[in-house]
Structure formats: structure tokens, C-alpha cells
C-alpha positions in Angstrom: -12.0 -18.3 5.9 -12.1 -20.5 9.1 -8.9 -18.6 10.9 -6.8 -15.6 10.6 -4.2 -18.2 9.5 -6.0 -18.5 6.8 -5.3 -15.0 5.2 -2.5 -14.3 3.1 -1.9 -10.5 4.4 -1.7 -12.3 7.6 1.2 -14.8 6.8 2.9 -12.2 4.5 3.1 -9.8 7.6 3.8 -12.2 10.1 6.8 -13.4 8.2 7.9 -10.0 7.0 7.5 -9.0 11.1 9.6 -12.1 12.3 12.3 -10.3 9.7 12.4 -6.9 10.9 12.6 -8.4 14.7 16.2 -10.3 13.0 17.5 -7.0 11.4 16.6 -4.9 14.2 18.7 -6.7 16.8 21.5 -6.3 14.2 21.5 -3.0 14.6 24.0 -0.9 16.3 23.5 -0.4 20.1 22.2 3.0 19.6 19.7 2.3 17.1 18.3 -1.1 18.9 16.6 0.7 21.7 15.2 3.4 19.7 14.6 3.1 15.7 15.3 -0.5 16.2 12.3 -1.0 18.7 9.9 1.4 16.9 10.6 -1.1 13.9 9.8 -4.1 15.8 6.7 -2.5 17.1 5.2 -1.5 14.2 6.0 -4.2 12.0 4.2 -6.6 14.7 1.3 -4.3 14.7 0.1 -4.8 11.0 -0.1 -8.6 11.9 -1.8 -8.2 15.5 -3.9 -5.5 13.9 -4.8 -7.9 11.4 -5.5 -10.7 13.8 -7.7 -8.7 16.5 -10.2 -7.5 13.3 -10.4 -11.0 12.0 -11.8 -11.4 16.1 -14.3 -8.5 15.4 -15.2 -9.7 11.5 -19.0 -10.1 12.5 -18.9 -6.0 12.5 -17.7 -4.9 9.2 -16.8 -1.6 10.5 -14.6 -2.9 13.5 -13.0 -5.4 10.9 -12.1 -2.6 8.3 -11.2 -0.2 10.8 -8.3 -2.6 12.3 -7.7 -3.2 8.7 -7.2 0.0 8.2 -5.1 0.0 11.4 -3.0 -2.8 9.9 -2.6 -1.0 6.6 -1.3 2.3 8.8 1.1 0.0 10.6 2.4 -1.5 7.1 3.2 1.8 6.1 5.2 3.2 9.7 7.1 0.0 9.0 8.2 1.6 5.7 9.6 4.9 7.2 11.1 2.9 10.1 13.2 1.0 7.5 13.8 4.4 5.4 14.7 6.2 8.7 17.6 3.1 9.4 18.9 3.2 5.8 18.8 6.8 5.4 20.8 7.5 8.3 23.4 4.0 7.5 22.1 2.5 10.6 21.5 -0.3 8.6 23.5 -0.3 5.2 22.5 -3.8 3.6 20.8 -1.7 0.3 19.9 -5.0 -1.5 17.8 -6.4 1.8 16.4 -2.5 2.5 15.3 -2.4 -1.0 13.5 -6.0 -1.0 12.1 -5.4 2.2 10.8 -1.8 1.3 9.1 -3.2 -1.8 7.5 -6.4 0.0 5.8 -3.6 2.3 4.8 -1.7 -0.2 3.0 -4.7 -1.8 1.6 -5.5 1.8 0.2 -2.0 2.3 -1.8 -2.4 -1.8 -2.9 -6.0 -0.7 -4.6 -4.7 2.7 -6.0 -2.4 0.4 -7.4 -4.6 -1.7 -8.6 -6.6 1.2 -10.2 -3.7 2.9 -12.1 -2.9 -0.6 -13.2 -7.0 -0.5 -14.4 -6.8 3.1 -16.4 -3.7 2.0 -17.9 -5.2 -0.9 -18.8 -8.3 0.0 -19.5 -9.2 4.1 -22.6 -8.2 5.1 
């Protein structure tokens, strides 16, 4: 790994972050500001969080704990986006239910990341 661009939990949340920004502003005008923005926020956390413990990999515990961080982030996204479709902020149930599960894999793969870090740097 020569980059943070290099990591696939780091393209996966970027992407799925760039997403949630789309569907937020989509939202209606009294969810934007509120749900909407705590979506945007978190969801651009797990890749940021990501990104600044990549910056701090050359101390494992700074690395895993913003991976941790990351992993905490994935799974806010998750109730952000069960508080919207819950509440038929946002009713689009095929897109809620693809999103929901692409996080879900996101939070097990930082997982499995975290346990990699652990293992093996030194």
C-alpha cells in the first residue's frame, strides 16, 4: 500500500459517501438541514477517518483507532439512512435497501481490516 487510494474500504466509502451527499439533497426541505446533513456528515467521516489513520499507520494503535473511528461512522450512516426511510423522508425502498446492505458490508470489511492491521504491521 503506497496511498490511501490504494485501499478498497477507502474507494467503497468514498463512493458510497458521494451517494448519500446525492440522496440527501433530494430530500425534503425539512429533512436536508437536519437528518439530511447528519447523513452527509457521517457518511464522509468513515472515508476521512479512513484517510487521516492511513496518515498515522507508522502507529498501529493510532491507525486502528481511526479505523475503529471509520467503522463507528459506517455504522451512524446506517441509522441515518433507517431514520429517513423509517420516517418516509426518503421512500425509494429498493435504493434504501441496497444502500443499507453495501454499509453493512463496509462496516464487516473495516473489520476485517482492523483485524489485518492488528495481525500483521508491526
Amino acid at each position: 500500500m503506497k496511498s490511501y487510494r490504494d485501499l478498497e474500504i477507502y474507494k467503497d466509502s468514498k463512493s458510497l459517501a458521494i451517494e448519500c451527499h446525492k440522496i440527501s439533497l433530494s430530500l425534503p426541505k425539512h429533512e436536508l438541514y437536519e437528518e439530511g446533513s447528519q447523513l452527509r456528515r457521517s457518511s464522509k467521516s468513515v472515508t476521512s477517518a479512513i484517510v487521516e489513520g492511513f496518515g498515522r499507520r507508522r502507529y498501529k494503535a493510532d491507525y486502528i483507532k481511526h479505523l475503529l473511528y471509520a467503522q463507528a461512522e459506517c455504522d451512524e450512516t446506517i441509522l441515518h439512512l433507517e431514520f429517513l426511510f423509517e420516517t418516509d423522508s426518503w421512500k425509494d425502498k429498493v435504493k434504501y435497501e441496497n444502500l443499507n446492505s453495501e454499509y453493512e458490508t463496509l462496516s464487516k470489511r473495516i473489520n476485517k481490516f482492523i483485524q489485518w492491521v492488528e495481525e500483521n504491521l508491526k
